[in-house]
DRENBALUM-953912 format. One record per residue: x, y, z of N, C-alpha, C in turn; residue in one letter. Coordinates in Angstrom, 2 decimals, decimal comma, padded with zeros to 5 digits, always signed. Layout:
REM DRENBALUM-953912
+---------+---------+---------+---------+---------+---------+---------+---------+---------+------+
:    n.xx :    n.yy :    n.zz :   ca.xx :   ca.yy :   ca.zz :    c.xx :    c.yy :    c.zz : code :
+---------+---------+---------+---------+---------+---------+---------+---------+---------+------+
:       X :       Y :       Z :       X :       Y :       Z :       X :       Y :       Z :    a :
...
+---------+---------+---------+---------+---------+---------+---------+---------+---------+------+
//
This chain:
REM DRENBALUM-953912
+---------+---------+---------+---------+---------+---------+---------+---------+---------+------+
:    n.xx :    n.yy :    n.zz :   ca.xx :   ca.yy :   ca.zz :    c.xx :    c.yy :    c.zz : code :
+---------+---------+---------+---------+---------+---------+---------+---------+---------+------+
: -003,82 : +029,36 : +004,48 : -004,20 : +028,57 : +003,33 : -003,55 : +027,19 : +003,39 :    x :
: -002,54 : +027,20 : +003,56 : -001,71 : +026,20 : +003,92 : -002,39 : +025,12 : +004,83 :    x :
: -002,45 : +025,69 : +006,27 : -003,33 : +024,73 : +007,20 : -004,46 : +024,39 : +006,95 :    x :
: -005,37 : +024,86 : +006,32 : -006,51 : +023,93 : +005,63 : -006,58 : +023,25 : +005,39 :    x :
: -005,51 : +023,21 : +004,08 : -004,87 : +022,14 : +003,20 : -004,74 : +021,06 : +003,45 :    x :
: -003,65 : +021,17 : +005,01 : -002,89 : +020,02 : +005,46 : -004,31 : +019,97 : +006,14 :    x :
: -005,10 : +020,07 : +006,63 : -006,13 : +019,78 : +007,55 : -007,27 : +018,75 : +007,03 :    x :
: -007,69 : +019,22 : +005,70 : -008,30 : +018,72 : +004,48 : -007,76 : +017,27 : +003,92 :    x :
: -006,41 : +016,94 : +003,67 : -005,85 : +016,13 : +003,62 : -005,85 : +015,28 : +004,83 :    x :
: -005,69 : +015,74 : +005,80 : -005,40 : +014,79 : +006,67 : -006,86 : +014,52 : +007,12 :    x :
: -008,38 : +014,72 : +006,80 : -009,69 : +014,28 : +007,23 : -009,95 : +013,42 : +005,56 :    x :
: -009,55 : +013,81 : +004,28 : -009,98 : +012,82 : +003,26 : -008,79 : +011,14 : +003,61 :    x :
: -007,53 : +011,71 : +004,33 : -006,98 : +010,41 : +004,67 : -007,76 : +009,45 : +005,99 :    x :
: -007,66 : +010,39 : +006,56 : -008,48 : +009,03 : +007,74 : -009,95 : +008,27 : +007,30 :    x :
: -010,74 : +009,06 : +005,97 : -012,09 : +008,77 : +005,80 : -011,71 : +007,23 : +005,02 :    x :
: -010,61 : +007,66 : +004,12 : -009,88 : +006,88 : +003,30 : -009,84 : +005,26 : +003,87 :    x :
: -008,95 : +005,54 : +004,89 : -008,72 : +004,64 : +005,57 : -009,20 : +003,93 : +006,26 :    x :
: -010,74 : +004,30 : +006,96 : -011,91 : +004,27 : +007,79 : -012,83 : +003,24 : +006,39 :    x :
: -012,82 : +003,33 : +005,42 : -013,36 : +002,64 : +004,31 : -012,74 : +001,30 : +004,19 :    x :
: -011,43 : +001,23 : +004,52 : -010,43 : -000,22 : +003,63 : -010,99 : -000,82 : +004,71 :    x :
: -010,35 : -002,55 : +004,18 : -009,99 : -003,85 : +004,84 : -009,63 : -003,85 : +005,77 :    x :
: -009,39 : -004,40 : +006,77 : -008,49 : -005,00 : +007,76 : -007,22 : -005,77 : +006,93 :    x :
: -007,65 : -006,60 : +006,38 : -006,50 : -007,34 : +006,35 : -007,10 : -007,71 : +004,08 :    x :
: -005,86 : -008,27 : +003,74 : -006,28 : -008,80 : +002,14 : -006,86 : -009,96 : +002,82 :    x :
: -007,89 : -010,47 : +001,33 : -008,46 : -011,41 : +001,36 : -007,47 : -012,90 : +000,23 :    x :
: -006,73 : -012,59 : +000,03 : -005,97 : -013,39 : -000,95 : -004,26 : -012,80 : -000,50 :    x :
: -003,48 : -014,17 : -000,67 : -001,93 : -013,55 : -000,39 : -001,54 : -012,42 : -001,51 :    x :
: -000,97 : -011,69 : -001,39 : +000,00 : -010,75 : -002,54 : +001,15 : -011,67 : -003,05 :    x :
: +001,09 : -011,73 : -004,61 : +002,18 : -012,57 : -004,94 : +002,68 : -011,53 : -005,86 :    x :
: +004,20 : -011,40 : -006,11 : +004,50 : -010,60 : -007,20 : +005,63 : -011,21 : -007,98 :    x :
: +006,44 : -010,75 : -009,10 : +007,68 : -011,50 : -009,82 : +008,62 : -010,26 : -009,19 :    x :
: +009,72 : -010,77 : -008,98 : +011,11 : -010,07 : -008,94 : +011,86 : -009,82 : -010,31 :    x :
: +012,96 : -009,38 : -009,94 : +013,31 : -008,93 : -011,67 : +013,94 : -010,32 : -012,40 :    x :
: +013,82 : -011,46 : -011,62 : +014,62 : -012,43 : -012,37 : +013,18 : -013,27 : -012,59 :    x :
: +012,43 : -013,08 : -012,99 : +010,62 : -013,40 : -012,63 : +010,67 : -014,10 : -012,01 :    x :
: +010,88 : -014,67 : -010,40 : +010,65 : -015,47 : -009,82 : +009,45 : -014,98 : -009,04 :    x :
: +008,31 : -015,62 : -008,63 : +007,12 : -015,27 : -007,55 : +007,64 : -015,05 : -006,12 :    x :
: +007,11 : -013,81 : -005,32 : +007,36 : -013,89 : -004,54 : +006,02 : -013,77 : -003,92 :    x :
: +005,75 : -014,56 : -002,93 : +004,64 : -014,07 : -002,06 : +004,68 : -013,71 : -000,91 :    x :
: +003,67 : -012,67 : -000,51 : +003,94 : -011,58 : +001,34 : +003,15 : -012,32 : +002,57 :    x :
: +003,29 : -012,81 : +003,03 : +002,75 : -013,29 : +004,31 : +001,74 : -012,53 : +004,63 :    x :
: +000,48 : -013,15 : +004,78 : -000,71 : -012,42 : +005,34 : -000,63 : -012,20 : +006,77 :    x :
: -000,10 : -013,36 : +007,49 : -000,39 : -013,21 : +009,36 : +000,37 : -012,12 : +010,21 :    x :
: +001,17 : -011,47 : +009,17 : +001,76 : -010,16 : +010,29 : +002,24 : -009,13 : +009,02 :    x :
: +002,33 : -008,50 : +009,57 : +002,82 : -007,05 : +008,20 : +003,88 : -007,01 : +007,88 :    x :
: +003,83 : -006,71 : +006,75 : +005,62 : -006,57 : +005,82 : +005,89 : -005,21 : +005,32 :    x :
: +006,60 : -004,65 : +005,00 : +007,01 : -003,75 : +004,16 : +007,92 : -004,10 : +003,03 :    x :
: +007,34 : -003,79 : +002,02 : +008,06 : -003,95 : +000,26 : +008,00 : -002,82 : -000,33 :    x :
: +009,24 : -002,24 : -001,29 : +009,64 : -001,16 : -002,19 : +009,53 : -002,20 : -003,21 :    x :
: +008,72 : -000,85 : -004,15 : +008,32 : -001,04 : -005,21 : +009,07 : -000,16 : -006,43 :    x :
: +009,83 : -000,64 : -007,52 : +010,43 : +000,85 : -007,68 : +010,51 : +000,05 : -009,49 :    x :
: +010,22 : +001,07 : -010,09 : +009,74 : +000,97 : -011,65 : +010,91 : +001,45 : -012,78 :    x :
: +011,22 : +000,98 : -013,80 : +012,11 : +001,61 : -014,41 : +011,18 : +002,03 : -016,00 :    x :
: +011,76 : +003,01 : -016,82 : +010,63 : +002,43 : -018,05 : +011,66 : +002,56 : -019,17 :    x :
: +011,33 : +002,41 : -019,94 : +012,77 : +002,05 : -021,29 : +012,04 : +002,25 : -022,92 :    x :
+---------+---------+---------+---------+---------+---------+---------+---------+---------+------+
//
């Protein structure tokens, strides 16, 4: 049951993925916690953590 699962998952992920972009069409800009803008470089890949607090 298990391996299905993971099997199932792993064919709705590649279809997933087989659908997107190549690349964004607009930069990603976001605020930091002191709101300053930051924006991600489109011409090579980045990695950013995203991490939420709620109050």
């Amino acid at each position: 049951m298990r391996r299905k699962l993971v099997v199932l998952m792993a064919m709705v992920l590649l279809i997933l993925s087989a659908c997107g972009q190549d690349s964004a069409q607009k930069p990603i800009t976001l605020k930091d916690q002191n709101s300053h803008e930051v924006t991600f470089p489109q011409d090579k890949p980045s990695l950013f953590f995203f991490i939420t607090t709620y109050t």
